[in-house]
C-alpha positions as CSV (number, residue, x, y, z in Angstrom):
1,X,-28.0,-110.4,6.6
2,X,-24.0,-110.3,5.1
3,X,-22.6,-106.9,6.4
4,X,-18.8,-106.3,5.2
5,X,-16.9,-102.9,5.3
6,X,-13.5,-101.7,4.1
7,X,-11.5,-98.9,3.2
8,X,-9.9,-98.2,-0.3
9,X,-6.7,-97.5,-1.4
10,X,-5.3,-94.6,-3.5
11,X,-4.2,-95.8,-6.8
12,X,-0.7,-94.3,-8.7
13,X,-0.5,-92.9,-11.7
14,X,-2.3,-92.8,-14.2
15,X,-5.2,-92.7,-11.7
16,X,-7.3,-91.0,-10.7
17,X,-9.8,-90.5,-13.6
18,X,-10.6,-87.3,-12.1
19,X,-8.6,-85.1,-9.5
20,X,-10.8,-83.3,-7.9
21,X,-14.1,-86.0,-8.3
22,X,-15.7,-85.4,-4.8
23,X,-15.9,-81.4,-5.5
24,X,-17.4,-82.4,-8.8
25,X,-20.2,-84.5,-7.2
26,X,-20.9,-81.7,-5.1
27,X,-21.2,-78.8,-7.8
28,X,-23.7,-81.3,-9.3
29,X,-27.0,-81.1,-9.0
30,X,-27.0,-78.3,-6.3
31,X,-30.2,-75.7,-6.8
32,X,-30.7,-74.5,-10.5
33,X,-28.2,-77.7,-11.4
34,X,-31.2,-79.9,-12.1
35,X,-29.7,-81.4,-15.6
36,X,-27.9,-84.3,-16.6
37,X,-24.3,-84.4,-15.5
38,X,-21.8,-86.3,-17.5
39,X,-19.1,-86.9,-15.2
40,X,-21.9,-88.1,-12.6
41,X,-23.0,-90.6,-15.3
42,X,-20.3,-92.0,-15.9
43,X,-19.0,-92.5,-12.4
44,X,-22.2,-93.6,-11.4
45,X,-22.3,-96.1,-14.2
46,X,-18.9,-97.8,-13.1
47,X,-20.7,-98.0,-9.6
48,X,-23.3,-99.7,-10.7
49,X,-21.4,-102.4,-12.8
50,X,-19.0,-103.0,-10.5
51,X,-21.7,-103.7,-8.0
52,X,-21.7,-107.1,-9.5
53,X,-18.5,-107.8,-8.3
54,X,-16.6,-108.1,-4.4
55,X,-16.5,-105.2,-1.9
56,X,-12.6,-105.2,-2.8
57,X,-13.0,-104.3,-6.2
58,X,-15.7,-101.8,-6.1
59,X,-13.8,-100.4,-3.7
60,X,-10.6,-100.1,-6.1
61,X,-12.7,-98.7,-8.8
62,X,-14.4,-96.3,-7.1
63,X,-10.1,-95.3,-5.9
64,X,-9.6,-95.4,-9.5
65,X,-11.7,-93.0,-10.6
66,X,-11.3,-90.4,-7.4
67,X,-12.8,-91.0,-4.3
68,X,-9.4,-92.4,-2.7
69,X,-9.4,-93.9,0.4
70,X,-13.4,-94.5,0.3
71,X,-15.4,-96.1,2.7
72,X,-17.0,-98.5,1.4
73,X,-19.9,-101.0,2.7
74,X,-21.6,-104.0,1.2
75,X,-25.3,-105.3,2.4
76,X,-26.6,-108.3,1.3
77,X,-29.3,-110.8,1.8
78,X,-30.1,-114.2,-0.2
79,X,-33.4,-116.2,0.0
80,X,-33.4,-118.5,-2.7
81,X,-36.6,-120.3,-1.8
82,X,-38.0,-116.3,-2.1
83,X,-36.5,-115.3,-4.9
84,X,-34.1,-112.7,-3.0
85,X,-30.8,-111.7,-4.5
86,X,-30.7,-107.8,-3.2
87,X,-26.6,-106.8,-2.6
88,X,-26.5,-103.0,-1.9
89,X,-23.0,-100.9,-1.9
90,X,-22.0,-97.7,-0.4
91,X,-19.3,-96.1,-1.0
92,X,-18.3,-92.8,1.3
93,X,-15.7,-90.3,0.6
94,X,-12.5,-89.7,2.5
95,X,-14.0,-86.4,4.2
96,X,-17.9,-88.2,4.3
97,X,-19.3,-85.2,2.1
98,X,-20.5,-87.3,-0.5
99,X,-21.6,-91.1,-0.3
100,X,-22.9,-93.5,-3.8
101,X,-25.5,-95.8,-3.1
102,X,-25.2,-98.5,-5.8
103,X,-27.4,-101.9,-6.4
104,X,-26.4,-104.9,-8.0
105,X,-28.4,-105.8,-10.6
106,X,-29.8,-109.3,-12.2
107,X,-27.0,-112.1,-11.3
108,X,-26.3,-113.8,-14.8
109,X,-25.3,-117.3,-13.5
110,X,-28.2,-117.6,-10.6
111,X,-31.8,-118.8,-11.7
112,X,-33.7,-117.3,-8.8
113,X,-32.2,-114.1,-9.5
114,X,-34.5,-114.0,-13.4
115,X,-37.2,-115.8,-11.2
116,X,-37.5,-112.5,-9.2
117,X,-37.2,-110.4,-12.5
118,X,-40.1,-112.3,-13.8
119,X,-42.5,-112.2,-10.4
120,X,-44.2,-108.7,-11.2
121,X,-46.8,-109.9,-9.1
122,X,-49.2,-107.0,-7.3
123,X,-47.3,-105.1,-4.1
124,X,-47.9,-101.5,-3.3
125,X,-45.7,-99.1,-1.8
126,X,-47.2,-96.6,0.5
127,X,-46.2,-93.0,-0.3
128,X,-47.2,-90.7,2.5
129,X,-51.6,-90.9,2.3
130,X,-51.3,-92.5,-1.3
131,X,-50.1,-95.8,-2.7
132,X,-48.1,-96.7,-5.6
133,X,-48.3,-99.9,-7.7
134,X,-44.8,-101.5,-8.3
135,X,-43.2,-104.7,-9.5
136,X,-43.5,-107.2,-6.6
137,X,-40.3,-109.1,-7.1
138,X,-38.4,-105.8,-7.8
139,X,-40.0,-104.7,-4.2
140,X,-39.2,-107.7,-2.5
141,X,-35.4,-107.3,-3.1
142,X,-35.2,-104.0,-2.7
143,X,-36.8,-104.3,0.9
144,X,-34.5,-107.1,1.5
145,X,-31.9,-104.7,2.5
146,X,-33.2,-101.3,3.4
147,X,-33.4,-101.0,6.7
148,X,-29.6,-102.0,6.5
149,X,-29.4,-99.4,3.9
150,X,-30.9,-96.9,5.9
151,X,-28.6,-97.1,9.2
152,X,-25.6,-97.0,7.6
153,X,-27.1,-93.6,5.8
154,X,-27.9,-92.4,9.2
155,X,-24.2,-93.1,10.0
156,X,-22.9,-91.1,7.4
157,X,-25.6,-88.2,8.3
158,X,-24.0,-88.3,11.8
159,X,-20.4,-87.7,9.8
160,X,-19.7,-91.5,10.7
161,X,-17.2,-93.5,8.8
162,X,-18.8,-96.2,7.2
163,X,-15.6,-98.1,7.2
164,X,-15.3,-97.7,11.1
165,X,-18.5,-95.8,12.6
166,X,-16.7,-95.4,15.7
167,X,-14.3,-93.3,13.7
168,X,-15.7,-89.3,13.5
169,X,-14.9,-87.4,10.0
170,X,-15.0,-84.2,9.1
171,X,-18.3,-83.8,7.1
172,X,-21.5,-85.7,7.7
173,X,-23.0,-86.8,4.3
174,X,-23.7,-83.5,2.0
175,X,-24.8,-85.2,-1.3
176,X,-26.5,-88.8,-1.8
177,X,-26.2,-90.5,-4.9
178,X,-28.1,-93.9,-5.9
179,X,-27.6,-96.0,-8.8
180,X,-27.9,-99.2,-10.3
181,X,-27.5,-101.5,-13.7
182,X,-31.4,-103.3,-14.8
183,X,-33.0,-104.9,-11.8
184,X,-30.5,-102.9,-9.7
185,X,-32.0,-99.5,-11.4
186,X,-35.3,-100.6,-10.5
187,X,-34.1,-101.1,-7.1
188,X,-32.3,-97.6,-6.9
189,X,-35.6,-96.3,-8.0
190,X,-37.5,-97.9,-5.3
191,X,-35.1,-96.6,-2.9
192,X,-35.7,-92.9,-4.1
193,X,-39.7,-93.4,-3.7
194,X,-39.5,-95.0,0.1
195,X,-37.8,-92.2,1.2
196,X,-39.8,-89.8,-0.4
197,X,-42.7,-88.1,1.9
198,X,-41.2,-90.1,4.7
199,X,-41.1,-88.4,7.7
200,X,-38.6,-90.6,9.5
201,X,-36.6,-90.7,6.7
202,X,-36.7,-86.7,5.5
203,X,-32.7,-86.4,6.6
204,X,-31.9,-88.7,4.0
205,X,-34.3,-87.6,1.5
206,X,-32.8,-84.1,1.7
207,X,-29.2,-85.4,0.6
208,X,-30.8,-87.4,-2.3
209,X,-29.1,-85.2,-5.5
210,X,-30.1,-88.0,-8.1
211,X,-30.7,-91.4,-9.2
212,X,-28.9,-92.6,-12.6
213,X,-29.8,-96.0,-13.9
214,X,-29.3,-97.8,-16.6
215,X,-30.9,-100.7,-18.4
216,X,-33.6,-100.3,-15.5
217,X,-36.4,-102.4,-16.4
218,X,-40.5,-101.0,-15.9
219,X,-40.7,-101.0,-12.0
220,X,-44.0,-99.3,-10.8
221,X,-47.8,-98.6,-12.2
222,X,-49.6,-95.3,-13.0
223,X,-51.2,-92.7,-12.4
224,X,-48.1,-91.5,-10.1
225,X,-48.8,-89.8,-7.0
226,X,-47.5,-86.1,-6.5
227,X,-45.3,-87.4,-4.3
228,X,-43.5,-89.3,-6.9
229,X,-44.0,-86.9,-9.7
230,X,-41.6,-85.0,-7.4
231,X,-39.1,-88.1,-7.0
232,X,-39.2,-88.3,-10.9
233,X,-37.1,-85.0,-11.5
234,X,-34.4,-86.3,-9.4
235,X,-34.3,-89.5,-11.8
236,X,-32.3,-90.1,-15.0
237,X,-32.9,-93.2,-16.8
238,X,-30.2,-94.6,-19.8
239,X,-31.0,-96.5,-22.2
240,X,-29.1,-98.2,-25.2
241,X,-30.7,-98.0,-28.4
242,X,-31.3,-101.2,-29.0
243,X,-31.1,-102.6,-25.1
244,X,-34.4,-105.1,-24.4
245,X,-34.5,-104.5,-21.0
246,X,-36.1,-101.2,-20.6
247,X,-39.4,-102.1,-22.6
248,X,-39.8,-105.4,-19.8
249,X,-41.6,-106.9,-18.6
250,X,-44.2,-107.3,-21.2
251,X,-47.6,-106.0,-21.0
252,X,-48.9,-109.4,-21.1
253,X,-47.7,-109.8,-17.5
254,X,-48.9,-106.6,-15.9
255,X,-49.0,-102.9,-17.2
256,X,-46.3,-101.0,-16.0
257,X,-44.6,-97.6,-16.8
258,X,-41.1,-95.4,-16.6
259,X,-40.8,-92.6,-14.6
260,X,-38.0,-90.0,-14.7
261,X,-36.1,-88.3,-17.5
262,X,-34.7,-90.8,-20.0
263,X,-31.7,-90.5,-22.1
264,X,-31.1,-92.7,-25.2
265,X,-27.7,-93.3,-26.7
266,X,-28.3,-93.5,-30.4
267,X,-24.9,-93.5,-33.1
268,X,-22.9,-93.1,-29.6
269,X,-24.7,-89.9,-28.8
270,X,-26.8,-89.1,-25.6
271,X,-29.9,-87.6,-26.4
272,X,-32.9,-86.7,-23.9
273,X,-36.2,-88.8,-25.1
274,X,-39.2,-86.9,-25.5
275,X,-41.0,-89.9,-24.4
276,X,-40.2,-93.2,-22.6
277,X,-39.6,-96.4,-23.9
278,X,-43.1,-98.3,-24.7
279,X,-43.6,-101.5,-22.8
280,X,-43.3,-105.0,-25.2
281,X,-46.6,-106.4,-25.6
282,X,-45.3,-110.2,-25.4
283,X,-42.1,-112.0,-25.5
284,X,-41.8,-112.7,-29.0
285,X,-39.0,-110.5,-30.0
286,X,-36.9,-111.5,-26.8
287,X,-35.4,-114.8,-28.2
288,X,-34.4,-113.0,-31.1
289,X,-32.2,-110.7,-28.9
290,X,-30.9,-113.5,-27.0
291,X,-29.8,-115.4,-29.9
292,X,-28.0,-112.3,-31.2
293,X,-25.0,-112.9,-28.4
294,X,-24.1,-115.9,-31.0
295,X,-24.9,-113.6,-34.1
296,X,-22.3,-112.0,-36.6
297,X,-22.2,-108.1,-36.2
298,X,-24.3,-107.8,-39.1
299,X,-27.2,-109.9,-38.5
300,X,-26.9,-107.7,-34.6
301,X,-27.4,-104.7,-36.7
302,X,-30.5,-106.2,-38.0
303,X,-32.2,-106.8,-34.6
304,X,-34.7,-104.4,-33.0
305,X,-33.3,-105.9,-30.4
306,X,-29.5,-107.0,-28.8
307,X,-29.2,-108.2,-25.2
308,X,-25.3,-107.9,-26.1
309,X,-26.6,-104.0,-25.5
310,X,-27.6,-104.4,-22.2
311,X,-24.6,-105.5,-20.5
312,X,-23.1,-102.8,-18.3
313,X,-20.1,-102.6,-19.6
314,X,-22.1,-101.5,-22.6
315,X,-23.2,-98.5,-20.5
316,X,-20.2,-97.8,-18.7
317,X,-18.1,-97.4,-22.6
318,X,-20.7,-95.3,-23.9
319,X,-20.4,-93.3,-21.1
320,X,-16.8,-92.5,-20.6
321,X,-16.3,-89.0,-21.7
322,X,-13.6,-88.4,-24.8
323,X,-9.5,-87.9,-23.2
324,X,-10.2,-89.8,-19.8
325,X,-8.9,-92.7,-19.1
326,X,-10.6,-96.3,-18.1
327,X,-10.8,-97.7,-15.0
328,X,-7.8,-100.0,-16.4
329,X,-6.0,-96.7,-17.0
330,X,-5.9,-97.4,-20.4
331,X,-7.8,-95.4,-23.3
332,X,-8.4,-98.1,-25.5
């Protein structure tokens, strides 16, 4: 197990994206706030892409946008003979009121990262007196790290910093937030479930405000349990238009479903689907989405389908609301 921590920096002008960002993520979400918050999308979506990069940038980014002088804290743990690539971030705020729990999602470069995507396998995942079907290599990952996960939550409970746990702060956590791009949504998903009708783990679960993904794959089977029915308010799924990823893996491999509220950019508008992206039969229409990364804009407009859509940058410029500026500082 790979356990680094470190403290961001504030940023100068023209940073940060928001001045008064952790007071937003608290306002969000709180009792008869149930629905979707923009500024929480958005932020969350820049935590979840930079979780593909070093502890020192997320860190910056997550500066950047307003939690200055965060705590932040990377887990990891690689088995390549196992298919495990799970990386999990947390990033606390200055005062500890607020921490993001973000999960990296499928490594581009790395083979056994796509092997895990492809391992649906057959796992369960206990959920108080019921069991839940989920995606086995999606599972695998995700428990990988938790137990990591989960103690440095407990140190943030106990108004810890996660930078320094011998270091006391103001606030113990008030608001939990989890994320993640594709494999790391699914991930973020199953985190929100274990915690769920978990009696050792209800502290946590209180804190939980939301989970945002986006590109998240199919992660778990039906019919849900109650338990889980209940996780699924707290969830908000994006999806681009014409992004492969939500409708895998295919039906051929095992029948799986979404769970949550989905929102669908369509013409660069956010829109709440009144039903969830259907699961691909087979692969057939995949190659034609790969081979659009080499296409000319038009014949991309042509394809059902674009994996060019499902990079998260895609998500994170969809996202940005109109007058801020990007985590460059720029607003081009």
């Amino acid at each position: 197990m790979n356990l680094e921590r470190l403290m961001g920096a504030r940023c100068g002008c023209p940073f940060p994206v928001y001045d008064n960002l952790v007071a937003d993520l608290l306002a969000a979400h709180e009792p008869g706030r149930d629905g979707r918050d923009a500024t929480v999308a958005y932020v969350l979506a820049a935590a979840a892409g930079y979780a593909y990069s070093d502890i020192e940038t997320l860190a910056t980014i997550m500066s950047r946008l307003g939690l200055e002088d965060n705590a932040c804290v990377r887990v990891a743990q690689r088995v390549d003979a196992m298919f495990i690539f799970s990386t999990a971030y947390l990033v606390q705020s200055r005062c500890g009121r607020v921490v993001i729990l973000g999960y990296r999602g499928t490594e581009p470069t790395t083979l056994g990262n796509w092997l895990a995507d492809a391992d649906v396998g057959s796992s369960t995942l206990a959920l108080g007196g019921e069991v839940l079907d989920v995606h086995a290599g999606f599972y695998r990952n995700f428990r990988a790290t938790r137990w990591a996960v989960i103690n440095e939550l407990h140190l943030a409970l106990r108004g810890r910093s996660l930078s320094n746990p011998a270091q006391e702060l103001d606030h113990p956590m008030e608001a939990l937030y989890v994320t993640g791009h594709s494999f790391g949504g699914a991930m973020a998903a199953l985190f929100a479930l274990s915690i769920a009708g978990n009696a050792e783990q209800r502290a946590i679960a209180e804190k939980l405000r939301a989970v945002y993904t986006f590109g998240q794959p199919l992660t778990v089977g039906e019919p849900l349990p109650e338990v889980a029915r209940a996780v699924a308010q707290k969830v908000f799924r994006h999806v681009n238009a014409r992004d492969p990823v939500p409708a895998l893996p295919p039906l051929a491999w095992g029948r799986l479903a979404h769970f949550g509220h989905e929102f669908r950019c369509v013409n660069a508008e956010w829109k709440a689907s009144d039903k969830p992206v259907a699961q691909l039969k087979g692969l057939r229409e995949i190659p034609g989405s790969l081979l659009a990364f080499f296409a000319t804009a038009k014949h991309r407009k042509a394809s059902r389908y674009a994996m060019t859509e499902h990079g998260p940058h895609q998500y994170l410029a969809a996202l940005r609301p109109n007058g801020r500026v990007t985590e460059f500082g720029d607003r081009g």
